[in-house]
C-alpha positions as a printed Julia matrix, in Angstrom:
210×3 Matrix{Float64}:
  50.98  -69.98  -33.46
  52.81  -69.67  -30.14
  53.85  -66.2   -31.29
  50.13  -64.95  -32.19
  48.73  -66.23  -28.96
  51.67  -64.05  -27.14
  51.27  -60.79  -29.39
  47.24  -61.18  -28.04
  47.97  -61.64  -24.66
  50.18  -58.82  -24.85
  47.23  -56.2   -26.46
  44.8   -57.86  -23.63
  47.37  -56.86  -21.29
  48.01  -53.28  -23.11
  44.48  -52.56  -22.71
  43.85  -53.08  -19.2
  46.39  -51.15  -17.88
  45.34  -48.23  -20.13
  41.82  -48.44  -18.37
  43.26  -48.75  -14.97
  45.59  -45.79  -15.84
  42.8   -44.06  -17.28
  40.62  -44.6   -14.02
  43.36  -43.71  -12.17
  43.75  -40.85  -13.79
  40.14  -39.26  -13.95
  38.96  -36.28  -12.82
  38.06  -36.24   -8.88
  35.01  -34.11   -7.49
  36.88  -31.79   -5.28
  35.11  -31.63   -1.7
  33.33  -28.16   -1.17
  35.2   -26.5     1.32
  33.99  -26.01    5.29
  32.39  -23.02    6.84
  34.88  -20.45    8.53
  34.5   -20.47   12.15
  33.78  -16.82   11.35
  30.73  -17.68    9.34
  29.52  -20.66   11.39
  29.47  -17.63   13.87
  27.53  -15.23   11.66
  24.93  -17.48   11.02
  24.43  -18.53   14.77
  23.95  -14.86   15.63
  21.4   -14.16   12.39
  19.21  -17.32   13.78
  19.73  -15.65   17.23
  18.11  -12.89   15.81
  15.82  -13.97   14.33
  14.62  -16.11   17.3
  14.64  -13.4    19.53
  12.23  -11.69   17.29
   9.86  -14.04   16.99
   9.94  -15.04   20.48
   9.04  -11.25   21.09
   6.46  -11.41   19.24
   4.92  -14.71   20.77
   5.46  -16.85   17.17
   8.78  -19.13   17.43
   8.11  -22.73   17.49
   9.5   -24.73   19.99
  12.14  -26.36   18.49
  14.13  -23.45   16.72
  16.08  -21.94   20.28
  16.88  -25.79   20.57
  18.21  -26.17   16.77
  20.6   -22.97   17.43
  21.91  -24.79   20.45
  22.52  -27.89   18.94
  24.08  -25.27   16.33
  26.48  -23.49   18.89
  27.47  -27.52   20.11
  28.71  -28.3    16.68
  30.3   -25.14   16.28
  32.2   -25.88   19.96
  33.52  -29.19   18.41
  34.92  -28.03   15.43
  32.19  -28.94   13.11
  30.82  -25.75   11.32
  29.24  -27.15    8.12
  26.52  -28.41   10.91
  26.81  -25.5    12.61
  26.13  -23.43    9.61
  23.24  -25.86    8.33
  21.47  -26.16   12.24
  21.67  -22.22   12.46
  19.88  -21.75    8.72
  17.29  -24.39    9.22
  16.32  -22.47   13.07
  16.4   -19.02   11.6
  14.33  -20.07    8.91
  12.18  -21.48   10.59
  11.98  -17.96   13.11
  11.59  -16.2     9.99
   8.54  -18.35    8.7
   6.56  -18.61   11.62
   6.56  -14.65   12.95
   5.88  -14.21    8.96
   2.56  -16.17    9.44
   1.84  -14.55   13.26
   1.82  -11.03   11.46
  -0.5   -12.66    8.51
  -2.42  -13.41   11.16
  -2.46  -10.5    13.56
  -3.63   -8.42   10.0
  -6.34  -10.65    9.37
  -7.55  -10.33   13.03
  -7.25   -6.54   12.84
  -9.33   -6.14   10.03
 -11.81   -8.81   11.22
 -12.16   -6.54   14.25
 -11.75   -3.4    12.58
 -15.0    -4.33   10.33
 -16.72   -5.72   13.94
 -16.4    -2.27   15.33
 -17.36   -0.34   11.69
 -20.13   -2.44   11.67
 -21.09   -1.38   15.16
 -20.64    1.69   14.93
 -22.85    1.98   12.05
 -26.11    0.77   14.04
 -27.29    3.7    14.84
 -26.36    7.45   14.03
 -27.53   10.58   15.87
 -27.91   13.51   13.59
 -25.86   15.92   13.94
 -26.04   20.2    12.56
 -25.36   20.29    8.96
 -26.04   16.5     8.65
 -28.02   15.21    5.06
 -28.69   11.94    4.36
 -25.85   12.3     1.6
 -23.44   13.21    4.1
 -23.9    10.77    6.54
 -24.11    7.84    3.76
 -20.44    8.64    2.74
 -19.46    8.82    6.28
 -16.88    5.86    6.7
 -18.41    4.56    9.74
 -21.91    4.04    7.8
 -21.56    3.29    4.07
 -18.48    5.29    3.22
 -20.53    6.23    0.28
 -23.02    9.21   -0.15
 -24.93    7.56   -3.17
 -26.39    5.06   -0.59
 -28.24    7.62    1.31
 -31.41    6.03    0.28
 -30.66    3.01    2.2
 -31.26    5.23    5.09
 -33.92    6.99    3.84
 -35.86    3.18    3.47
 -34.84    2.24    6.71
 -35.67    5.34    8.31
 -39.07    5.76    6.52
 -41.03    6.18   10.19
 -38.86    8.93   10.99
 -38.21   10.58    7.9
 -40.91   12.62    5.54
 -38.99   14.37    3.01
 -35.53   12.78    2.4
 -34.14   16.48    2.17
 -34.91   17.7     5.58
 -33.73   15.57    9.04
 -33.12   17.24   12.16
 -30.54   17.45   14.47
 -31.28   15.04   17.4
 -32.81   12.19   15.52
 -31.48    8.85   15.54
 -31.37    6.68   12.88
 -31.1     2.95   12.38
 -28.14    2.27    9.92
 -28.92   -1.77    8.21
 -26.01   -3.33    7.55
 -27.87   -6.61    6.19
 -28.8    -4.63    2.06
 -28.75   -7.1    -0.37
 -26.68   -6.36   -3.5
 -29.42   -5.55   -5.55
 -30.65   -3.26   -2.44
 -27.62   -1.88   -2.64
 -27.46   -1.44   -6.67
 -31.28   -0.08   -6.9
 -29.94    2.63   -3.8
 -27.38    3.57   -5.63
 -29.82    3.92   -8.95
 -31.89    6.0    -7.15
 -29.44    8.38   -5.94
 -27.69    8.75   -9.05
 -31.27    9.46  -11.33
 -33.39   11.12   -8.36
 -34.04   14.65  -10.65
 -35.06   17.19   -9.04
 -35.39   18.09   -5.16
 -36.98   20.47   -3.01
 -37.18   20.78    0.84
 -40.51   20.35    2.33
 -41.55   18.16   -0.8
 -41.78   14.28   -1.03
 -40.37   13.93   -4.55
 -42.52   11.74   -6.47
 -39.07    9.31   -7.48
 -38.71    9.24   -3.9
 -42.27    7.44   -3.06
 -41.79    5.17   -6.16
 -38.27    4.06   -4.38
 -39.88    3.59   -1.33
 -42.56    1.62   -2.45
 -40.03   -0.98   -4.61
């Protein structure tokens, strides 16, 4: 009896030290290695950089000069995993925000740039060699010549036969069509038939009179 109780002490005993050799023994996660002071550096000057740009162009946010400072401290005390992550995170962030000031600066240009079109377009002085088809696909008026009868409608005081203006007149250009304005100008254009100066084509009164 004395002997059994022994032999299972013995395999308790057996199979606690293989678990504490076996722990002692397993496979340890080796530590990623630090940033070179060489790379710490790199990425200081990139968010430099990139700060500098931004800045320039009037888009950095306030706290990205102070991030690549706080970068340069850690780099000055030896610590250039910090360094490296501070100097990512700033130029990042310089990268994002002049990103969304140019996003912005295009969407401000061509808000302007259709303030001015639309503008210009208010009025147009013919000019020699003018037709209502020419002026239509001028790109300060419709930028298409198949809505010349958009002018002819809004011009119907000061024009008698759509095939004959003058040099001199001025003409009121609407920017405010509808889209089926638009569509039945278009219509018009494209199945007027036949023309002839010094005639008020009878498609032409029917169009008028829509």
């Amino acid at each position: 009896m004395k002997i059994l109780t022994v032999m299972k002490h013995s395999a308790l005993l057996a199979l606690i030290l293989g678990f504490m050799v076996g722990c002692a023994t397993a496979p340890q996660q080796e530590e990623p290695e630090a940033p070179t002071v060489a790379e710490a550096q790199a990425a200081i000057d990139a968010a430099h950089a990139a700060v500098e740009e931004a800045q320039a162009a009037g888009a950095v946010w306030r706290d990205s000069a102070d991030m690549v400072k706080e970068a340069e401290a850690a780099l000055a005390d030896g610590d250039t995993t910090n360094a490296v992550e501070l100097a990512n995170r700033a130029r990042r962030q310089a990268e994002n925000a002049l990103a969304q000031k140019q996003l912005e600066d295009e969407r401000l240009a061509q808000q302007q740039a259709e303030q001015e079109r639309q503008q210009a377009a208010d009025e147009y002085t013919v000019e020699r060699g003018d037709s209502l088809w020419s002026i239509s696909g001028k790109s300060s008026v419709y930028n298409n010549p198949y809505k010349w009868p958009l002018i002819y409608k809004a011009n119907r005081d000061k024009i008698n036969d759509a095939d004959l203006i003058h040099p001199g007149q001025n003409f009121t250009i609407r920017n405010d069509w509808s889209d089926g304005d638009i569509d039945a100008a278009v219509n018009h254009a494209r199945t007027r038939g036949a023309w002839s100066v010094g005639v008020v084509e009878e498609s032409d009164r029917a169009y008028l009179a829509r």
